[in-house]
C-alpha positions in Angstrom: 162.5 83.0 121.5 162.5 79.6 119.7 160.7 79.8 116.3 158.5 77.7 114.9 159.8 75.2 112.9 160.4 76.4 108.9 158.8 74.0 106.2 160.7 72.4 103.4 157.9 72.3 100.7 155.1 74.8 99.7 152.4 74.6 96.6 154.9 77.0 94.9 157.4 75.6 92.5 160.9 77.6 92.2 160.0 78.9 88.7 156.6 79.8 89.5 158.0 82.4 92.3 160.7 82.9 89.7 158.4 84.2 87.4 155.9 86.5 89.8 158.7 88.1 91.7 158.3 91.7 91.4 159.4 94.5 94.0 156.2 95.5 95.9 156.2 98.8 97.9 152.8 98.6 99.0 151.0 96.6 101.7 148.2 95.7 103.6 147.5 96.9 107.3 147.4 93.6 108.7 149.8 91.3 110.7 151.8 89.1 110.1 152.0 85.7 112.0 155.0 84.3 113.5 155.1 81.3 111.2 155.4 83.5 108.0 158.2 85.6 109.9 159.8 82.4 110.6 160.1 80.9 107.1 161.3 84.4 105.9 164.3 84.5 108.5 164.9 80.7 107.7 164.8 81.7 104.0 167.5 84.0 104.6 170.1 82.8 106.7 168.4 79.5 108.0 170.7 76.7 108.4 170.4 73.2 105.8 173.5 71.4 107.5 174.1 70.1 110.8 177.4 71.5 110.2 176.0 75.0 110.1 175.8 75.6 106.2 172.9 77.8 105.3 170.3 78.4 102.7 172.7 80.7 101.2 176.0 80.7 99.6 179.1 82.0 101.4 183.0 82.5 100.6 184.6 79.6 102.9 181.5 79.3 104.8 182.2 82.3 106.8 178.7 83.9 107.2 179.5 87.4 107.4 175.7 88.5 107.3 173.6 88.9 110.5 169.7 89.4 109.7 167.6 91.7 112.0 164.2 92.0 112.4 162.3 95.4 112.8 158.6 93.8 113.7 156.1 96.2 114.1 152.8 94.0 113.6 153.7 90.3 114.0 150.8 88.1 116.2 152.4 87.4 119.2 155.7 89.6 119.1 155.7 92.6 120.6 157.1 95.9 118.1 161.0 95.9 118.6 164.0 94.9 116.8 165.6 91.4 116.7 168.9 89.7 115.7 168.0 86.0 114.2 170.6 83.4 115.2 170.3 80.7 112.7 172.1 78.1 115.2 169.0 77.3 116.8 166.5 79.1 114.9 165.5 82.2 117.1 165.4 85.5 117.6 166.3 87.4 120.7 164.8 91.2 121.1 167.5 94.0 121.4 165.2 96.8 121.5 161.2 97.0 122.8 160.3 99.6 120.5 158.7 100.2 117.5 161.9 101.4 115.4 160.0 101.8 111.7 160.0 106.0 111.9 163.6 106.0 112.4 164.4 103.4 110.2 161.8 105.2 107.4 163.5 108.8 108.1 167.3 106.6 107.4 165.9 105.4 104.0 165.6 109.0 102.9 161.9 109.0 103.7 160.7 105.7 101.8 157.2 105.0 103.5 157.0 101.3 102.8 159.3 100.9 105.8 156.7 102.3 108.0 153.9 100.5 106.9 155.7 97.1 106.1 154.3 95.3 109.2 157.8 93.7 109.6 161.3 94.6 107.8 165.0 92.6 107.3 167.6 94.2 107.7 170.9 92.9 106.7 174.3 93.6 108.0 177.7 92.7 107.4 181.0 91.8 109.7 183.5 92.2 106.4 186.2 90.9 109.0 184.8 86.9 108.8 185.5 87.2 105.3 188.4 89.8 104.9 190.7 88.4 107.2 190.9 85.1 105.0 190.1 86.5 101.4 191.9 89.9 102.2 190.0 93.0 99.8 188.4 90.5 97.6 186.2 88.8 100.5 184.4 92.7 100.7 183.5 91.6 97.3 182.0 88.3 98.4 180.0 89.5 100.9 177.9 91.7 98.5 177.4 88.5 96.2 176.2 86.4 99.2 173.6 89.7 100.5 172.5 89.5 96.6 171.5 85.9 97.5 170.5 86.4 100.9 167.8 89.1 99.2 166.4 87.1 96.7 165.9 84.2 99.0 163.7 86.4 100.7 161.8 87.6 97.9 161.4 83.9 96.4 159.8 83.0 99.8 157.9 85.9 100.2 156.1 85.3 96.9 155.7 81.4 98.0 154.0 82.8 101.3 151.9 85.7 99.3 154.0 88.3 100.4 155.5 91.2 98.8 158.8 92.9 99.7 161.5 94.6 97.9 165.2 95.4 98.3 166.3 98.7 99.6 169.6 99.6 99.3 169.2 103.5 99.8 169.6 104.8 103.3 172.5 106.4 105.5 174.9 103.8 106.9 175.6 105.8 110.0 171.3 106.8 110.9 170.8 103.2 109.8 173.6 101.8 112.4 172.6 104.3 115.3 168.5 103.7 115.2 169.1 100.2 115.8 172.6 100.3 117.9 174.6 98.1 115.8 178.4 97.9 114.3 177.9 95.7 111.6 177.4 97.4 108.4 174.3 97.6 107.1 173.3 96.8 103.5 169.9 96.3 102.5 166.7 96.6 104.0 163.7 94.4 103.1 160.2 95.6 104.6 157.5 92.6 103.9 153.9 92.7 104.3 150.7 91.2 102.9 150.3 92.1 99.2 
């Protein structure tokens, strides 16, 4: 599924999401719309070059991070669990269920997961940056996540959104719910403030 196009300006300056970033755990039962979903994934991975360089930093341009979506109430998406592919700025479902219990009961019970109407996660394929930078590149690929995450919580705040990082969960539950290899690393649920 083709998303809509992301924007390139807002009414919120860098410094101004700068200064009201804050990790928010709670959220609004209400959806989400495909536009805001769209200018999350964008803000995470999205590319900036025709070349393929993205709107984050990586070690030889590698891109060892692949961004899934857990939506769960999103206008016009059904609940399920998508991979974003930044090529051509889309998503494509992998699983046509609502995921958020199992991915709640892999976070060691945090709720926010389940009530977040839509949630990140991000993964990791060390080998695209490990078989060039050798043990060092697993090193690289948890600086470009850290930038990966607060481009999502800069945009979030630009689109009234709250989220926060979650890095506490169980690898292996995490990997199985959704039926992935990559490895996961953080977790981002995001919903209406």
């Amino acid at each position: 599924m083709k998303l809509p196009k992301a924007k390139f300006s807002s009414q919120t300056s860098v410094e101004e999401a700068l200064l009201s970033r804050r990790s928010i755990r709670a959220y609004r039962k209400d959806f989400l719309t495909i536009e805001q979903i769209s200018q999350l994934l964008w803000a995470a991975q999205g590319t900036t070059e025709k070349w393929g360089g993205r709107t984050a930093p990586s070690a030889g341009a590698l891109y060892p991070l692949e961004i899934y979506l857990l939506a769960g109430e999103i206008e016009g998406l059904e609940p399920g669990l998508y991979h974003y592919r930044p090529a051509d700025h889309s998503i494509s479902q992998i699983q046509v269920r609502d995921l958020r219990s199992e991915i709640t009961e892999a976070s060691l019970g945090q709720d926010q997961i389940l009530k977040a109407p839509a949630t990140l996660i991000i993964a990791a394929i060390y080998e695209r940056t490990t078989r060039k930078y050798g043990e060092r590149g697993v090193r690289y690929v948890h600086q470009e996540v850290g930038s990966v995450c607060q481009n999502v919580h800069l945009q979030a705040e630009s689109l009234s959104l709250g989220t926060v990082w979650i890095g506490a969960f169980d690898d292996q539950d995490v990997k199985e719910a959704l039926g992935i290899s990559e490895e996961p690393l953080a977790i981002m649920p995001v919903g209406k403030k």
